[in-house]
GULUM-822524 format. One line per field, with one value per atom (N, C-alpha, C, O): residue in one letter; z, x, y. Coordinates in Angstrom, 1 decimal. Atoms other than C-alpha are relative to their C-alpha. Layout:
res: (A|...)
up: (Z|...)
east: (X|...)
north: (Y|...)
END
This chain:
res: (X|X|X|X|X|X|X|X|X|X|X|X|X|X|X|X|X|X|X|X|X|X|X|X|X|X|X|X|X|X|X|X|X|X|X|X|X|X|X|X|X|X|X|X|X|X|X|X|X|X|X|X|X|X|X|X|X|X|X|X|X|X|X|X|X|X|X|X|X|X|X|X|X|X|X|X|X|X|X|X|X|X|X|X|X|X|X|X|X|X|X|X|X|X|X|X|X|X|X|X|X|X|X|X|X|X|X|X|X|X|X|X|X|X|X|X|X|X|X|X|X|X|X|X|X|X|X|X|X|X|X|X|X|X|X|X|X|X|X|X|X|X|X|X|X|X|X|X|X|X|X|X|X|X|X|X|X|X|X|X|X|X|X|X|X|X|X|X|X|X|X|X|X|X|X|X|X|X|X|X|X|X|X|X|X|X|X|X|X|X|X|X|X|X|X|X|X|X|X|X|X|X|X|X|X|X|X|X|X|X|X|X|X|X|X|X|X|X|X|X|X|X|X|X|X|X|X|X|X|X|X|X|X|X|X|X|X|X|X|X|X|X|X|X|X|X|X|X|X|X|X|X|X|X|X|X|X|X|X|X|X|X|X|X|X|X|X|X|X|X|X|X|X|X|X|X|X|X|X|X|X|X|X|X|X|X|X|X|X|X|X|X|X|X|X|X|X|X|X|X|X|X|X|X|X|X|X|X|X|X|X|X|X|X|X|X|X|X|X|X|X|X|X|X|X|X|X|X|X|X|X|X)
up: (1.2|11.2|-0.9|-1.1|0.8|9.1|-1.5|-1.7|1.6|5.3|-1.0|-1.4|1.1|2.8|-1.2|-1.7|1.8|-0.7|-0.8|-0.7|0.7|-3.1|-1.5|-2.0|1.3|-6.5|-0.7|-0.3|0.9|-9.5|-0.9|-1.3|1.6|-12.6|-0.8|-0.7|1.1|-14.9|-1.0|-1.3|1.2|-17.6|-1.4|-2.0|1.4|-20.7|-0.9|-0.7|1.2|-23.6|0.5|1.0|-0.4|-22.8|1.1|1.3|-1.2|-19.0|0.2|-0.2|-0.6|-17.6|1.6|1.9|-1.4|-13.9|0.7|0.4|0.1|-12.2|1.5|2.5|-1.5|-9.5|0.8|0.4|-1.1|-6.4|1.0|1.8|-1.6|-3.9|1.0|0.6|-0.7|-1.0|0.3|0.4|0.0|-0.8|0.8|0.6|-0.5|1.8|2.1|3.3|-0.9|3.9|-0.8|-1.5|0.4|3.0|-0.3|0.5|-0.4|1.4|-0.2|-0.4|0.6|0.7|-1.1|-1.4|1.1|-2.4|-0.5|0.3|0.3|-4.4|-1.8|-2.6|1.3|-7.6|-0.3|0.5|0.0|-8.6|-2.0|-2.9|1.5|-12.4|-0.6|-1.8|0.1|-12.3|0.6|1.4|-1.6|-10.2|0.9|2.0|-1.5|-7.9|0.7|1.9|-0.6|-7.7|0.6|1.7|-0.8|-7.0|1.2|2.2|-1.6|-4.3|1.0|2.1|-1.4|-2.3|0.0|0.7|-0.2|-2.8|0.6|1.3|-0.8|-1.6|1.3|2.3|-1.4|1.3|1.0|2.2|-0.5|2.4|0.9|2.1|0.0|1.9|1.1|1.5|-1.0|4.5|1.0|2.1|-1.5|7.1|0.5|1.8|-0.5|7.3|-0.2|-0.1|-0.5|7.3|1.2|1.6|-0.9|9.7|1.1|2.2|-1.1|11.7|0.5|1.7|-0.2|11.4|0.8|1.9|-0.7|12.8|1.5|2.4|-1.6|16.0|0.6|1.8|-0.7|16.8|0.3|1.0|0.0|16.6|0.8|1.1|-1.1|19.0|-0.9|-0.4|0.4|16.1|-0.7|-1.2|0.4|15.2|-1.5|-2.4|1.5|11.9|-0.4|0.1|0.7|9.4|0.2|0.1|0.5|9.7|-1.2|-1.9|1.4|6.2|0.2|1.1|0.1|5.2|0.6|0.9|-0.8|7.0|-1.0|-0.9|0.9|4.1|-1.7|-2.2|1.8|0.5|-0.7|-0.8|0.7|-1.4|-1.8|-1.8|1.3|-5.5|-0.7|-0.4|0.6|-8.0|-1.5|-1.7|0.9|-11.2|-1.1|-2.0|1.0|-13.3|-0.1|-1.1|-0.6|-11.5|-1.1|-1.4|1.0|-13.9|1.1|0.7|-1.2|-10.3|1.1|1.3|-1.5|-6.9|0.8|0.3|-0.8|-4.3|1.4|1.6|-1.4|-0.4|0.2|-0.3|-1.2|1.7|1.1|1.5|-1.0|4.8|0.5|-0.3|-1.2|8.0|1.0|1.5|-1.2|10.6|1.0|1.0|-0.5|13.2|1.8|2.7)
east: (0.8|-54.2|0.1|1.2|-0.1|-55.1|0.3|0.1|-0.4|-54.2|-1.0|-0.2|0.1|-56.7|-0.1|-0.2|-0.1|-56.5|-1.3|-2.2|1.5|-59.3|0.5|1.3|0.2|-59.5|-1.1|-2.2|1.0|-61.0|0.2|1.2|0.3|-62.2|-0.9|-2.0|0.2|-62.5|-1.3|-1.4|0.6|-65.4|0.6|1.6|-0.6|-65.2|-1.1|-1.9|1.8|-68.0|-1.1|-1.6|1.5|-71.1|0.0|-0.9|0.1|-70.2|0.4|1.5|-0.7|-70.1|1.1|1.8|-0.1|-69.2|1.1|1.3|-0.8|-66.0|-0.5|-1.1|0.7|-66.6|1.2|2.3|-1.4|-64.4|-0.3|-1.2|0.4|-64.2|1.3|2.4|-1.2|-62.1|0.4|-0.4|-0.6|-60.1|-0.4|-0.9|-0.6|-59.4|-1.5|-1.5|1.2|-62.7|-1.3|-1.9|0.8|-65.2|-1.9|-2.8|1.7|-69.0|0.5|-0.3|-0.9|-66.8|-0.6|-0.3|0.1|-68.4|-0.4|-1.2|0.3|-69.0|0.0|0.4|-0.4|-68.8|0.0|-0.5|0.0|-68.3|0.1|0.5|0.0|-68.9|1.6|1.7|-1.1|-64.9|1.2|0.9|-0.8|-61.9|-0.1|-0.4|-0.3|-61.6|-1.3|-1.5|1.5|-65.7|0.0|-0.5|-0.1|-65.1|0.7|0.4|-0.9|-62.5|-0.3|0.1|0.6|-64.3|-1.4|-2.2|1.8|-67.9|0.8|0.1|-0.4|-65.6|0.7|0.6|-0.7|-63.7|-1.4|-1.2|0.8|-67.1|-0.8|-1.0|0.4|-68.4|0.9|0.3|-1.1|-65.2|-0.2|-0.2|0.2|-65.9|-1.2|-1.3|1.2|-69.6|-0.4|-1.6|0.0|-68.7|1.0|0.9|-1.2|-65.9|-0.9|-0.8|0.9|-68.7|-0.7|-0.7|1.7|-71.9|1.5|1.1|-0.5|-68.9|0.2|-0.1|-0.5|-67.8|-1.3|-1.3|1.2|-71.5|-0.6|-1.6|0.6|-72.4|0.9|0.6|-1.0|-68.9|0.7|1.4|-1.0|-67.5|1.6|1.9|-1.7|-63.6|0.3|0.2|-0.3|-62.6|1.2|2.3|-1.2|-60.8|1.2|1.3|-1.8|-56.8|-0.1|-0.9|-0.1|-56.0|1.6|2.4|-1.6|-52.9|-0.2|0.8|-0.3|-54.1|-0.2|0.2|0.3|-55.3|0.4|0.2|-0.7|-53.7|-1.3|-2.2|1.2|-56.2|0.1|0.6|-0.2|-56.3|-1.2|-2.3|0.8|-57.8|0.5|0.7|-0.7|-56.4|-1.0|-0.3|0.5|-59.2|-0.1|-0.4|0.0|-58.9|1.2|2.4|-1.2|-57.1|0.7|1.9|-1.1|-55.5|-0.7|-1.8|0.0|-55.1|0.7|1.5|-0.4|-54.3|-0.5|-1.7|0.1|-54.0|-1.0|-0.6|0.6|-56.8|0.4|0.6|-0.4|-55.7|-1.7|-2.6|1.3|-59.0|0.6|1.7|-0.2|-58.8|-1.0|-1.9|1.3|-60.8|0.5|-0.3)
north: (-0.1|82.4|-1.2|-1.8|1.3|79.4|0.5|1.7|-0.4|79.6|-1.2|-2.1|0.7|77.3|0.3|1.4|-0.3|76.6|-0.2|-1.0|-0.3|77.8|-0.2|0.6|0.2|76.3|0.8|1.0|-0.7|78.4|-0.4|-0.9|0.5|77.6|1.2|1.7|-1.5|80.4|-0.6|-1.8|1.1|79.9|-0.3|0.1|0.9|77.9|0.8|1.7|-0.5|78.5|-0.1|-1.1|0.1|79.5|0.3|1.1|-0.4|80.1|1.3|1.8|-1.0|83.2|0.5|1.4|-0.1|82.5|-0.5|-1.7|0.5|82.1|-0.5|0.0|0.5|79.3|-0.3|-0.5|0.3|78.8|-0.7|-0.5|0.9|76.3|-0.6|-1.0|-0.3|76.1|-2.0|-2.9|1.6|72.5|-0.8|-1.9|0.2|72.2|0.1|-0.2|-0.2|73.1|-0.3|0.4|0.4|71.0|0.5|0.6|-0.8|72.8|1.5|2.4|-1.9|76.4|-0.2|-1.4|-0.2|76.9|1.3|1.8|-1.1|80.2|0.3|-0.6|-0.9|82.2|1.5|2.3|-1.4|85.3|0.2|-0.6|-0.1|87.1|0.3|0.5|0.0|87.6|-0.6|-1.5|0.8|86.5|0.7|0.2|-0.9|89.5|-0.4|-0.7|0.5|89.0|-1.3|-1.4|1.7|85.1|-0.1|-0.8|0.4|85.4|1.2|1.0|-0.1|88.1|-0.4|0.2|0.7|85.9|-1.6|-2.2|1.0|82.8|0.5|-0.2|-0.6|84.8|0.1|-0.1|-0.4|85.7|-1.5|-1.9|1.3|82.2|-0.7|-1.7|0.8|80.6|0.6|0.0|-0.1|83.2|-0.2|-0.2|0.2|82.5|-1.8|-2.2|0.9|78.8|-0.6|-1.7|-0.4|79.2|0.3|-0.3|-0.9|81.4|-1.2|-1.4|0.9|78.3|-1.0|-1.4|1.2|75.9|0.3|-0.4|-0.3|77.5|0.3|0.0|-0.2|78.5|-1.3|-1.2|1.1|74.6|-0.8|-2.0|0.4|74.0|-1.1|-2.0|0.8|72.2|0.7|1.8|-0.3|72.0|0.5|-0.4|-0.1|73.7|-0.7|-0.9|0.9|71.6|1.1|2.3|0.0|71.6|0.5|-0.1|0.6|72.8|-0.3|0.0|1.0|70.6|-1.2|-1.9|1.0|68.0|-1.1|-2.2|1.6|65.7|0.9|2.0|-0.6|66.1|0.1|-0.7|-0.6|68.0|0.8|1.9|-0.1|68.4|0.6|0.3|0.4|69.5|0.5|1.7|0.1|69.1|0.8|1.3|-0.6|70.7|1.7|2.3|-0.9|73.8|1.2|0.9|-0.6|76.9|0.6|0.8|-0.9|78.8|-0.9|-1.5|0.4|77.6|1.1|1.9|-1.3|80.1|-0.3|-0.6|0.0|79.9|1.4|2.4|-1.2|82.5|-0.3|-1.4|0.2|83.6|-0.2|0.0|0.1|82.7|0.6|0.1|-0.2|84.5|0.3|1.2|0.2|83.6|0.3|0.2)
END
């Protein structure tokens, strides 16, 4: 089972939307109108780019393989892939 890391950013003023994007797999991107809503609309979003890679015979990113940040980010949190 691979483990990447999903940055969220909760909103600020004026935003309602909490957005999430995974680090560590490049193009993961999502939102959700809360966190639990954000991290199953980003869980969804990694198996159905997880899914478009193996149907195209390409290799899914390593995560851990390249140091990956994101400092503006209010939570970071590992999802398990299981593919």
């Amino acid at each position: 089972m691979l483990h990447y890391q999903v940055a969220y950013h909760l909103p600020k003023a004026g935003e309602r939307m909490v957005i999430a994007e995974v680090l560590d797999f490049p193009g993961v991107l999502s939102q959700g109108f809360d966190l639990a809503d954000a991290r199953q609309m980003i869980a969804s979003a990694l198996e159905e780019m997880a899914q478009l890679y193996l149907e195209q015979g390409r290799a899914l990113p390593v995560p851990g393989t390249v140091s990956v940040e994101d400092a503006s980010a209010d939570l970071i949190e590992r999802m398990p892939l299981s593919v």
